[in-house]
MARVEX-684769 format. One record per residue (C-alpha): residue number from 1; residue in three letters; x, y, z. Coordinates in nm, 3 decimals, decimal comma. Layout:
BEGIN
(pt NUM; "ALA"; (X; Y; Z))
...
//
This chain:
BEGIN
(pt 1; "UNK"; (12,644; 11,414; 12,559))
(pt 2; "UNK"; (12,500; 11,660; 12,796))
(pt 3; "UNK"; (12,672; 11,992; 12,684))
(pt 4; "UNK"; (12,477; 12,070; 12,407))
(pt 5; "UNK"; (12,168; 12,037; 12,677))
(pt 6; "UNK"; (12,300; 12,338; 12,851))
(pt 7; "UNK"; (12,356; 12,105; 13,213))
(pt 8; "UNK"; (12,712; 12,009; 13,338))
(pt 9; "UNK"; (12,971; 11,901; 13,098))
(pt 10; "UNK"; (13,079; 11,551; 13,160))
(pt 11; "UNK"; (13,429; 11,458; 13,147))
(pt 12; "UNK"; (13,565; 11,131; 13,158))
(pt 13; "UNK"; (13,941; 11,057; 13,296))
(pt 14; "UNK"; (14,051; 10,740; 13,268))
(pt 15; "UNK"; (14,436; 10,717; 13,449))
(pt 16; "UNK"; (14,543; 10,445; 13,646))
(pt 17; "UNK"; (14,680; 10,658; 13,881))
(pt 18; "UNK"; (14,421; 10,746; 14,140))
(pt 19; "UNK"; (14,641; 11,076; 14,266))
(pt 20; "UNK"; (14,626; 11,152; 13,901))
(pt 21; "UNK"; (14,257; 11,138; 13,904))
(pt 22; "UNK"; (14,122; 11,298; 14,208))
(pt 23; "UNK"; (14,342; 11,583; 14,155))
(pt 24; "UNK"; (14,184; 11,620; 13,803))
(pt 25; "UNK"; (13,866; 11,567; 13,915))
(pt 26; "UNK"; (13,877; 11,785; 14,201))
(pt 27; "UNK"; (13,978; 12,118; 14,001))
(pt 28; "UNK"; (13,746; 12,054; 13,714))
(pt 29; "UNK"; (13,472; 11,987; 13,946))
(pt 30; "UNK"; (13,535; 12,371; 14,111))
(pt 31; "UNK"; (13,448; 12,492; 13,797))
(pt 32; "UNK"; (13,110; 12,281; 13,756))
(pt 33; "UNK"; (13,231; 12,014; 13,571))
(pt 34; "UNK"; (13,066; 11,668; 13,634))
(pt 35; "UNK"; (13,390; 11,446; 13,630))
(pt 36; "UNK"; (13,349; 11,086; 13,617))
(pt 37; "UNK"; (13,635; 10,812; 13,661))
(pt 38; "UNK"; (13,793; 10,481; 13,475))
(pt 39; "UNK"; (14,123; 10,325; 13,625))
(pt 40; "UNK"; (14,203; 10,178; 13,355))
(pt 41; "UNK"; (14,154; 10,156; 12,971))
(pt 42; "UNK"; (13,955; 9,851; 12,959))
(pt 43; "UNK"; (13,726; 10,031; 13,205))
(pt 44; "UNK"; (13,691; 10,339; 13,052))
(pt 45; "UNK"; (13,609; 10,201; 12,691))
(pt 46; "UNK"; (13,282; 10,002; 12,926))
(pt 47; "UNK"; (13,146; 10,383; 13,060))
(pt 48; "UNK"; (13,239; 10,536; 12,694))
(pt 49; "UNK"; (12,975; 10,255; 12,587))
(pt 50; "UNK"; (12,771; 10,346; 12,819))
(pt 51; "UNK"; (12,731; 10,685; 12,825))
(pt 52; "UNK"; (12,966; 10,904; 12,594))
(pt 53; "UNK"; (13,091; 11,177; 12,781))
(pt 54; "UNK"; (13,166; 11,559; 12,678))
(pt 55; "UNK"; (13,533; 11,515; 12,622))
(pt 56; "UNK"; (13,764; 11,199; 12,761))
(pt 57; "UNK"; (14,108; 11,287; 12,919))
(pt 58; "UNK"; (14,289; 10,969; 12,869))
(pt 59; "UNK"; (14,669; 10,862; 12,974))
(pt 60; "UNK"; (14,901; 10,671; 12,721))
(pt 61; "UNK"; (15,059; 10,463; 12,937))
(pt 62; "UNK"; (14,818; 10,170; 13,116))
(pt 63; "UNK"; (14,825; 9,818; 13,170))
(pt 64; "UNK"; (14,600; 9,592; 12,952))
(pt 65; "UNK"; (14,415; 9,870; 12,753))
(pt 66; "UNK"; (14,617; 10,136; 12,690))
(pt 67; "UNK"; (14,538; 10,490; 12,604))
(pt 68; "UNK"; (14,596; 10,435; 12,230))
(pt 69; "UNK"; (14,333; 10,158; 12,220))
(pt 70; "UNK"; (14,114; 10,407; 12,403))
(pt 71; "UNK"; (14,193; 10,674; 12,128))
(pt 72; "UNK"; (14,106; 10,387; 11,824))
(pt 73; "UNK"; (13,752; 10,338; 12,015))
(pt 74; "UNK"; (13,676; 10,656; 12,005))
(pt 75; "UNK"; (13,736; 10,718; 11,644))
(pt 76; "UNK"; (13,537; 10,437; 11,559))
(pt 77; "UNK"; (13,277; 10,509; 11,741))
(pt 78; "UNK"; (13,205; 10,824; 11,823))
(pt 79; "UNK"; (13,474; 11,010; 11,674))
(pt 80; "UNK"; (13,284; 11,360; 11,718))
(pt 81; "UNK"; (13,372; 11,328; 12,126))
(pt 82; "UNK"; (13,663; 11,522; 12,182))
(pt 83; "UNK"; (13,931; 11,368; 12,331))
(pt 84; "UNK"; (14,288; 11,528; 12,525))
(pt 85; "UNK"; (14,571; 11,299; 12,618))
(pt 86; "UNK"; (14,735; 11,364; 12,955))
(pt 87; "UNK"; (15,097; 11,147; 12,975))
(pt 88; "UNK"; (15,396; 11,168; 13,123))
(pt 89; "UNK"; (15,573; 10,991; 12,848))
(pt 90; "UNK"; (15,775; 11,228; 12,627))
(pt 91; "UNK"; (15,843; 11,010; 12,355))
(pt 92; "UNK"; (15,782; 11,216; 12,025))
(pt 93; "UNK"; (15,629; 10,868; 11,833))
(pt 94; "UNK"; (15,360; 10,839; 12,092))
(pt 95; "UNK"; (15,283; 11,211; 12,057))
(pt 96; "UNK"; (15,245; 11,155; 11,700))
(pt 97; "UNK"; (15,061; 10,820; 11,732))
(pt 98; "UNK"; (14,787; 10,954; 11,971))
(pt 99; "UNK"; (14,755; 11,288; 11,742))
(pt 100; "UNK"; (14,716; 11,043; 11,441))
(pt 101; "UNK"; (14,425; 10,842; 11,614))
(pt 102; "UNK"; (14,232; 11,155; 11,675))
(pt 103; "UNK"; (14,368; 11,326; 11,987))
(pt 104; "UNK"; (14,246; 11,676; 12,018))
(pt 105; "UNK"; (14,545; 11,816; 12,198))
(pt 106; "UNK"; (14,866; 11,622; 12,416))
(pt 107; "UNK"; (14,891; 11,738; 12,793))
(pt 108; "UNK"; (15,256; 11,623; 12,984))
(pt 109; "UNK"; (15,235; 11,471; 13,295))
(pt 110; "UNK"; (15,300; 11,609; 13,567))
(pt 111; "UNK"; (15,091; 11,901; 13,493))
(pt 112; "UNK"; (15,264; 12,191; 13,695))
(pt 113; "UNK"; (14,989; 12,455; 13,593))
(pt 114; "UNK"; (14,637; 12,287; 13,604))
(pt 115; "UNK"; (14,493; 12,640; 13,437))
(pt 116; "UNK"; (14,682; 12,481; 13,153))
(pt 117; "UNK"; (14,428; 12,172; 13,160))
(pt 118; "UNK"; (14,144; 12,435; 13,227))
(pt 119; "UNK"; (14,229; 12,622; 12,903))
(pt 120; "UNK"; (14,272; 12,264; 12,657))
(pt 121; "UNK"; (13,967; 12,136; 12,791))
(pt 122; "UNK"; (13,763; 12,469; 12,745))
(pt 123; "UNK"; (13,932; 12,536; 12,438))
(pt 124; "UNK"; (13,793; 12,169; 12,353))
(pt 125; "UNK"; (13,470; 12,170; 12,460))
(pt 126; "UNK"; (13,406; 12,512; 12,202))
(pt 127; "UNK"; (13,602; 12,355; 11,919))
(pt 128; "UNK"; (13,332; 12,073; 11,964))
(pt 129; "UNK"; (13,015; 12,316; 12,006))
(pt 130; "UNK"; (13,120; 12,489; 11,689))
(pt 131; "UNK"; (13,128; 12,160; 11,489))
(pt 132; "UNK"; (12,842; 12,061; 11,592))
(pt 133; "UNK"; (12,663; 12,348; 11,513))
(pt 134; "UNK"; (12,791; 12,353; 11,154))
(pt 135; "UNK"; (12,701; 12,005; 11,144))
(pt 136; "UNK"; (12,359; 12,051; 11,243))
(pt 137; "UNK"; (12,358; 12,386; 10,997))
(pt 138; "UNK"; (12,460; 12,143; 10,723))
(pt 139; "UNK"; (12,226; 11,889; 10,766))
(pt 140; "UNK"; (11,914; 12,151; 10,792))
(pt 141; "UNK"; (12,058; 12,299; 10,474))
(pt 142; "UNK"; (12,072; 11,950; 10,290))
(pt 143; "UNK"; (11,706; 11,869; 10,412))
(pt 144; "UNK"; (11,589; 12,222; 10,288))
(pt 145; "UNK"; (11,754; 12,184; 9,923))
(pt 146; "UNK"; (11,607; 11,844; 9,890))
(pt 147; "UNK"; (11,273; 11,970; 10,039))
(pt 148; "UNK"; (11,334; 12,302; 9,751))
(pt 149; "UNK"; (11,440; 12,073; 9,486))
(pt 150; "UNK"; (11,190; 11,829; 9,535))
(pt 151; "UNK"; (10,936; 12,124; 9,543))
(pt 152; "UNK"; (11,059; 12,255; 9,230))
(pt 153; "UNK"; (11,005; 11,901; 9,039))
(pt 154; "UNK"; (10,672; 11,856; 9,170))
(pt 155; "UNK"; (10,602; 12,205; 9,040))
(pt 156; "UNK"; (10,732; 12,124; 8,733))
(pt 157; "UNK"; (10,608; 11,833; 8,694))
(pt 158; "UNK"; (10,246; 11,994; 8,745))
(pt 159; "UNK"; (10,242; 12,263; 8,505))
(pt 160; "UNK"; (10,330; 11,963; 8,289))
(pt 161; "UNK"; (10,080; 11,778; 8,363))
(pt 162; "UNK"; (9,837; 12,127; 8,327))
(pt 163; "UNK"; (9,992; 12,241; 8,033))
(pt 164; "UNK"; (9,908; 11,862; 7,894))
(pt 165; "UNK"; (9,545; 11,812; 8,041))
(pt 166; "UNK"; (9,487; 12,177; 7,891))
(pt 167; "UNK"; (9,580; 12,047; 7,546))
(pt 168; "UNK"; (9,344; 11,741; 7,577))
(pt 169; "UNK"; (9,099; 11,963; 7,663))
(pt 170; "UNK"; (9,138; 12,172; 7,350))
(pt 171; "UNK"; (9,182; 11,915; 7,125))
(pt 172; "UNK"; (8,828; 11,721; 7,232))
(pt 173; "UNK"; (8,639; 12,022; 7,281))
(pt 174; "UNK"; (8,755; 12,133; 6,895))
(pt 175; "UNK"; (8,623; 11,761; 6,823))
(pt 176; "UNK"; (8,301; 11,811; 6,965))
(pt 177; "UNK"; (8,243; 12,133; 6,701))
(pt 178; "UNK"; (8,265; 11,837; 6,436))
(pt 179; "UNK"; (7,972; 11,649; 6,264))
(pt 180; "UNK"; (8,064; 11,298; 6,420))
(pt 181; "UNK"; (7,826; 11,066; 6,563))
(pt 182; "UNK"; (7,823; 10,989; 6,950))
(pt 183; "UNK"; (8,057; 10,689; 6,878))
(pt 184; "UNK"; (8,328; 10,835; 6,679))
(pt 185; "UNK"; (8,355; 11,134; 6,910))
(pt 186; "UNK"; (8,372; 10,865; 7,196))
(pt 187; "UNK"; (8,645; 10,720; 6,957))
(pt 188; "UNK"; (8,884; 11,026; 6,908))
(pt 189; "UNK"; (8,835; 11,159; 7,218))
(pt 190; "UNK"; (8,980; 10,840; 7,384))
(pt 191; "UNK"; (9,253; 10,836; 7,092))
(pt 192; "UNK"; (9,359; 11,172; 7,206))
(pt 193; "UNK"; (9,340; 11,067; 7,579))
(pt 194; "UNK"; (9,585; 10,804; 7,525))
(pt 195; "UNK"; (9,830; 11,007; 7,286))
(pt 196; "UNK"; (9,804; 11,341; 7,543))
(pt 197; "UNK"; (9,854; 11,254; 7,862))
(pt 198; "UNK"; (10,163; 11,077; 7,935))
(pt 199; "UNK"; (10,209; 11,155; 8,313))
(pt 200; "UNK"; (9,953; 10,882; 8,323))
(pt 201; "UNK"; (10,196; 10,571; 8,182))
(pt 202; "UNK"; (9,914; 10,441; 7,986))
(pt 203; "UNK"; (9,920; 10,118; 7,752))
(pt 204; "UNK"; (9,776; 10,247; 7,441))
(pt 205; "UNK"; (9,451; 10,115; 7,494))
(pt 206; "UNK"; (9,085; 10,145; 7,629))
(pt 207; "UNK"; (8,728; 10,134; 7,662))
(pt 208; "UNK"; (8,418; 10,357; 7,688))
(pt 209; "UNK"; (8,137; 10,185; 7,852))
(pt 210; "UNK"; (7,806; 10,408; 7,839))
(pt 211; "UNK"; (7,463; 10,337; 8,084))
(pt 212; "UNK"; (7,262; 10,201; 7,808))
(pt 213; "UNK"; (7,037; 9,985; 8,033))
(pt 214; "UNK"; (6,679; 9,977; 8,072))
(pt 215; "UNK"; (6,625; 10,116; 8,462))
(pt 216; "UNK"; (6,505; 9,733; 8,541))
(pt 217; "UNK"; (6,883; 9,671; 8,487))
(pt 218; "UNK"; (7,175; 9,862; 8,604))
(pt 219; "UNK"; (7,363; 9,788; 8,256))
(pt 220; "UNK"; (7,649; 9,940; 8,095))
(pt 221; "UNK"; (7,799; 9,874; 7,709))
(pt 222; "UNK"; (8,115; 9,909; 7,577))
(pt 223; "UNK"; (8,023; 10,198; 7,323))
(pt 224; "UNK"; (8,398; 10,206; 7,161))
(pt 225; "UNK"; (8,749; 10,109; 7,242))
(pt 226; "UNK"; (9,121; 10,149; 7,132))
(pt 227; "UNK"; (9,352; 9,878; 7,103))
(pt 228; "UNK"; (9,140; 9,588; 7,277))
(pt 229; "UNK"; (9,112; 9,225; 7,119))
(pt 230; "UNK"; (8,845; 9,043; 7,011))
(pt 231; "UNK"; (8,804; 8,823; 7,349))
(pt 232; "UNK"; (8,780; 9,157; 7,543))
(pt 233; "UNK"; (8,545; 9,300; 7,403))
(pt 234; "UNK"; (8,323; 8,972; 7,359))
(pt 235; "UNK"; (8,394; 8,925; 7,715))
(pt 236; "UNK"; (8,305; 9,292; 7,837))
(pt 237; "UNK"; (8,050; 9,403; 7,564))
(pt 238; "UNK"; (7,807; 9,427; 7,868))
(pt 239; "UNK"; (7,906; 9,469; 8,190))
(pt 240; "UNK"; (7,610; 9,472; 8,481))
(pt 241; "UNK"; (7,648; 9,741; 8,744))
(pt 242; "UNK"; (7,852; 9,653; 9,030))
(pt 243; "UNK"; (8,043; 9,345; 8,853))
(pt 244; "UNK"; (8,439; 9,363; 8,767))
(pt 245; "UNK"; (8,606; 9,670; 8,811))
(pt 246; "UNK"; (8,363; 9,840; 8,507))
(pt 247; "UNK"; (8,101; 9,789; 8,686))
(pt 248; "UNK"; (8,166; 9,892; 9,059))
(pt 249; "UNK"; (8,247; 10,199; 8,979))
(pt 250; "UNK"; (7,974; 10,274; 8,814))
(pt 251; "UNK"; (7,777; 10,132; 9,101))
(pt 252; "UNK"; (7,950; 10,305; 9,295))
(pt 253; "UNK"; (8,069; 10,630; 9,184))
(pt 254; "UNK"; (8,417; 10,624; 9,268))
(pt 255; "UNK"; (8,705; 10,578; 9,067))
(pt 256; "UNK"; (8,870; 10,210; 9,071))
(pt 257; "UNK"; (9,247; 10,162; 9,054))
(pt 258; "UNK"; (9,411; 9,879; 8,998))
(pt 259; "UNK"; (9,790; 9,789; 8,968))
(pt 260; "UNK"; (9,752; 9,432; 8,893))
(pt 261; "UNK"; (9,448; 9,153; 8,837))
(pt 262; "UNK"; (9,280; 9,110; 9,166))
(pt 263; "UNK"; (8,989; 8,960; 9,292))
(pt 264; "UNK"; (8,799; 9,304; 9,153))
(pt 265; "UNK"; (8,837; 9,156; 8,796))
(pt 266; "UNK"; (8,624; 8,894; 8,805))
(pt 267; "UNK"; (8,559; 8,877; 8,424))
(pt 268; "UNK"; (8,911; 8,681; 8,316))
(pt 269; "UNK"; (8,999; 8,458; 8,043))
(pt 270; "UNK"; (9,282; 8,234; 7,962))
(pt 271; "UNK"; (9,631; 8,338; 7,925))
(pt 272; "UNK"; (9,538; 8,703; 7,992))
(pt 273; "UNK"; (9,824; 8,906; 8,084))
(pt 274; "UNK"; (9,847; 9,092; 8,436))
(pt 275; "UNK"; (9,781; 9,471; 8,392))
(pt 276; "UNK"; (9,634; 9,763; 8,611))
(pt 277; "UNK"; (9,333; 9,983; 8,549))
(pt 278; "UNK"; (9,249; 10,337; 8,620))
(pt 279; "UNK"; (8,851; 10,316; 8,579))
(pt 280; "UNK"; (8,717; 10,588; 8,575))
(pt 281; "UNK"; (8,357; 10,785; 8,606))
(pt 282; "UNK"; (8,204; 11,018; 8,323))
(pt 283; "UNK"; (7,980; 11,196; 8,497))
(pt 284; "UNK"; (7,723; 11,490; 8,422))
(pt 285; "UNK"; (7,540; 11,667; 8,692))
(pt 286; "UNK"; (7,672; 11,432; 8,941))
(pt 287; "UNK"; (7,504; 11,098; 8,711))
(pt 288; "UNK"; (7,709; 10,868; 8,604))
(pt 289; "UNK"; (7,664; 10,812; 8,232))
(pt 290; "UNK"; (7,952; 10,539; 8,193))
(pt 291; "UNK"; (8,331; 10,502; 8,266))
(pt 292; "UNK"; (8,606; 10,477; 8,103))
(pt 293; "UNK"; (8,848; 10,170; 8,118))
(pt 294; "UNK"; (9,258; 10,267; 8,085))
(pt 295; "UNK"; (9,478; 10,029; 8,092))
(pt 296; "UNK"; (9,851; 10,015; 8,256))
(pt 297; "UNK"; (10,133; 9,800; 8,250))
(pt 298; "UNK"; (10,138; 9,554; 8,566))
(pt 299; "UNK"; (10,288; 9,719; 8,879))
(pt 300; "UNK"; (10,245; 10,087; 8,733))
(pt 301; "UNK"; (10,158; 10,277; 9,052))
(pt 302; "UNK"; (10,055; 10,652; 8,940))
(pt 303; "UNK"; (9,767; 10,932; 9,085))
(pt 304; "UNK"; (9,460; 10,886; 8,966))
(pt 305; "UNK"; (9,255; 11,121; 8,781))
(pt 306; "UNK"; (8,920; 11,217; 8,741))
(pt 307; "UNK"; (8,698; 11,238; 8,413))
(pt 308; "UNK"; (8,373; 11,484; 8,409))
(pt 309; "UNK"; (8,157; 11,635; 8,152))
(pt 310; "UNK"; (8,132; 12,004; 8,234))
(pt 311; "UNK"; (7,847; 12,102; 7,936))
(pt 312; "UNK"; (7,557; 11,923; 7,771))
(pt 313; "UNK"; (7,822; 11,869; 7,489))
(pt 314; "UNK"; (7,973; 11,604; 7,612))
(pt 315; "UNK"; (8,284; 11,722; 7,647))
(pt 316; "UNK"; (8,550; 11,578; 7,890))
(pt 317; "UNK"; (8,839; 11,751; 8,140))
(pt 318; "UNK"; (9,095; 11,545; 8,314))
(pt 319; "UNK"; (9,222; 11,643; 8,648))
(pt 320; "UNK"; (9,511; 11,529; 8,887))
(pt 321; "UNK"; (9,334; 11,491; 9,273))
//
């Protein structure tokens, strides 16, 4: 439509009268309407296809394709165009038939006063503006709500996650202040991990895998796990720097994500069920002393986080990126 553009409003008539026609046509067009023509339903339906005009003024009565079938086309298909009937039948039914398809307004033919057809059209043409304004207003407000609502989850669902990673914090750096040996603080500290942080969708198991390697080799051991078998941690008891998902991270300092078993896990064994990893680095000073192995159900597709010591002690905070 070309209204809503702020250039000439386009009006279709479709009449198979041409006297009809050019008379509309020429008094609409003295008031800088663009009028286009269709002699006939079948015709008009072809240019509505084409280009949908402004508003349609459409006669009842035409061979073929009537006005009524012109009426159901526009209902169905672009039912927002408005749309004025201009007959000279007076039968009441078709009145009611053509305002029951969608007619806007019902103009008799002949019309004696064509200010009369000035006034229905204009009177149209701003019914139409207005609902497509509130339209557009409705949509904009539906977009912001679900822009505001889906703001308010994500806030929520961050001071969540804070108000979680906050607690972890606590609870590991209290465990620290306890006489435990390196291991069993490794030990609780990933115990409390995988109890705390549920944002994460972890299995309820793991590994902590420390640089114990001589500097000839770029080694690291799994110092203490949660949950794993006997075949994992034969498997993974050392894991050589860049090698399986353990491994290239620590290689390469960046946190490795996996959904499912890919070509990254190239330590595997038989029957071993698909899962996804978060791997990631525990760092101090920017050196990576080991990682830490988390496990996920297959498919699990969630932000990844980041593990750093922030003291000698080695103490641990978890962060969303």
């Amino acid at each position: 439509m070309n209204s809503s553009t702020g250039s000439q409003p386009v009006i279709l008539t479709i009449d198979d009268e041409e006297a009809v026609r050019t008379s509309i046509r020429h008094y609409l067009e003295d008031y800088d309407f663009n009028v286009i023509e269709a002699r006939d339903g079948r015709e008009g339906i072809e240019q509505l296809e084409r280009t949908p005009p402004d508003l349609v003024l459409v006669d009842l009565r035409m061979p073929e394709v009537d006005g009524l079938d012109v009426l159901a086309f526009v209902k169905e298909h672009i039912s927002d165009t408005p749309i004025i009937v201009v007959s000279g039948t007076g039968v009441i039914g078709d009145v009611i038939e053509a305002l029951r398809l969608g007619a806007w307004d019902f103009l008799i033919k002949p019309i004696q006063d064509m200010a009369v057809l000035k006034h229905a059209v204009d009177k149209a043409l701003e019914r139409a503006r207005l609902l497509r304004e509130r339209r557009d207003y409705q949509i904009r407000l539906e977009e912001e709500v679900r822009a505001r609502t889906t703001e308010v989850i994500e806030q929520r669902d961050l001071v969540h996650r804070k108000a979680e990673e906050e607690a972890l914090i606590g609870s590991v750096s209290r465990l620290s202040l306890q006489p435990l040996s390196m291991q069993e603080y490794l030990q609780g500290a990933l115990e409390l991990l995988l109890e705390s942080v549920s944002w994460l969708q972890l299995l309820p198991k793991g590994g902590v895998f420390l640089d114990t390697g001589p500097e000839t080799r770029k080694q690291i051991e799994l110092i203490t796990d949660v949950g794993l078998d006997q075949t994992v941690r034969q498997q993974c008891q050392y894991v050589d720097f860049g090698e399986c998902l353990c491994g290239q991270a620590a290689a390469t300092g960046r946190l490795q994500f996996t959904s499912h078993v890919d070509d990254r896990h190239s330590r595997q064994y038989p029957d071993m069920v698909d899962h996804g990893h978060y791997t990631i680095l525990i760092c101090h000073n920017d050196r990576v002393l080991g990682v830490l192995q988390l496990y996920l159900r297959s498919g699990i597709n969630s932000k990844p986080m980041k593990v750093s010591s922030y003291s000698a002690c080695p103490t641990y905070s978890v962060s969303a990126y």
